[in-house]
C-alpha positions as CSV (number, residue, x, y, z in Angstrom):
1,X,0.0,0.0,0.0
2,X,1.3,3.3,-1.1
3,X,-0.2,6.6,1.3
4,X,1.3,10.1,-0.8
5,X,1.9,12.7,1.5
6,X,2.4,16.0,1.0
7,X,5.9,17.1,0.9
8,X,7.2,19.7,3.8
9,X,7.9,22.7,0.9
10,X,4.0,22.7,0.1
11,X,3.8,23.8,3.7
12,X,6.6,26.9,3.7
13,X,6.1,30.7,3.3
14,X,8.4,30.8,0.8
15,X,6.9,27.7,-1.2
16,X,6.0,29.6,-5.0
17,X,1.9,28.1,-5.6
18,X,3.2,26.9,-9.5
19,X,0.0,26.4,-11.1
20,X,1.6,24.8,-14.1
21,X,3.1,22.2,-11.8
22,X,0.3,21.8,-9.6
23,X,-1.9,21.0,-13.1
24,X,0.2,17.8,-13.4
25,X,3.8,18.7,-13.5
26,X,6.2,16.0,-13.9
27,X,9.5,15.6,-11.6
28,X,11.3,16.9,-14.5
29,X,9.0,19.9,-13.7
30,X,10.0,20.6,-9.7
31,X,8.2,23.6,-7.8
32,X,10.5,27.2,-6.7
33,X,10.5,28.9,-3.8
34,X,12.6,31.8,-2.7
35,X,15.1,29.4,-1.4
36,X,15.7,28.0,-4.8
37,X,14.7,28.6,-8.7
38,X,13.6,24.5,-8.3
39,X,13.5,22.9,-5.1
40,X,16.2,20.0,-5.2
41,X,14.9,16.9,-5.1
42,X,16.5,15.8,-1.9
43,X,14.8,19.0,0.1
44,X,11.3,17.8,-1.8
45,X,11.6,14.3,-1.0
46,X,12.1,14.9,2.2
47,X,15.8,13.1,2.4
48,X,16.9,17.1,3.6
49,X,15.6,18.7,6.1
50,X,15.5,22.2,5.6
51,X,15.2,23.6,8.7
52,X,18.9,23.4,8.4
53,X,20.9,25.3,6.4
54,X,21.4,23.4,2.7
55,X,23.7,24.2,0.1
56,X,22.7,27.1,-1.9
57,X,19.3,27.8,-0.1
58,X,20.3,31.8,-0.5
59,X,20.0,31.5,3.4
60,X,16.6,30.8,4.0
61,X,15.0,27.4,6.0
62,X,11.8,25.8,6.3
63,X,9.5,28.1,7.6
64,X,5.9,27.2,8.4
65,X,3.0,29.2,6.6
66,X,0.7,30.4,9.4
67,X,-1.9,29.9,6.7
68,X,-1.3,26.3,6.9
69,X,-0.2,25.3,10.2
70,X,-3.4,23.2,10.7
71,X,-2.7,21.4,7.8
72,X,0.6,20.7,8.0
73,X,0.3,19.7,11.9
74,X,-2.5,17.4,10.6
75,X,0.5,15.4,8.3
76,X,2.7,15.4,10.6
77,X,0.6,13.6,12.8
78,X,-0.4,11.2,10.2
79,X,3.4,11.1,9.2
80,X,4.1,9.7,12.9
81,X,1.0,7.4,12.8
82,X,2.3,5.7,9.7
83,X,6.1,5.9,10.9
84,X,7.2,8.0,7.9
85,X,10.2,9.8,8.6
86,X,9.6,13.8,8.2
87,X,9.7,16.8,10.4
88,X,8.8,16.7,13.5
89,X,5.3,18.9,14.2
90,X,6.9,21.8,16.2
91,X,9.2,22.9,13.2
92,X,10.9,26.1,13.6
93,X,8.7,28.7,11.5
């Protein structure tokens, strides 16, 4: 069984809504934010976590979109129910 989660970025104030990937981009076709002009895979995928500084991240880190915070506390809960590895629900807006 296969559960998709959302990644962390979709979650961050500096996360760029790309329509044109959000209308069924491809992974050839990764989202920006102000961090990066596309979001390295290994941020995305959640291998990185960004709350810590990355290479090339024009010094700027994970941090959590008020707007969202209900949201993303939701998958993080259901991240820690399933035992998927990702950060942990008090991240460092």
């Amino acid at each position: 069984m296969v559960c998709l989660l959302p990644p962390d970025c979709v979650f961050c104030a500096h996360f760029h809504e790309d329509v044109q990937w959000e209308e069924g981009g491809s992974l050839d076709d990764m989202p920006s934010c102000d961090a990066y002009d596309e979001i390295p895979w290994e941020i995305f995928s959640g291998d990185v976590d960004h709350r810590h500084p990355a290479d090339n991240d024009r010094g700027l880190r994970f941090a959590l979109d008020p707007a969202k915070a209900e949201d993303f506390k939701e998958v993080e809960e259901l991240r820690h129910e399933l035992g998927a590895i990702g950060a942990d629900a008090e991240a460092d807006p």
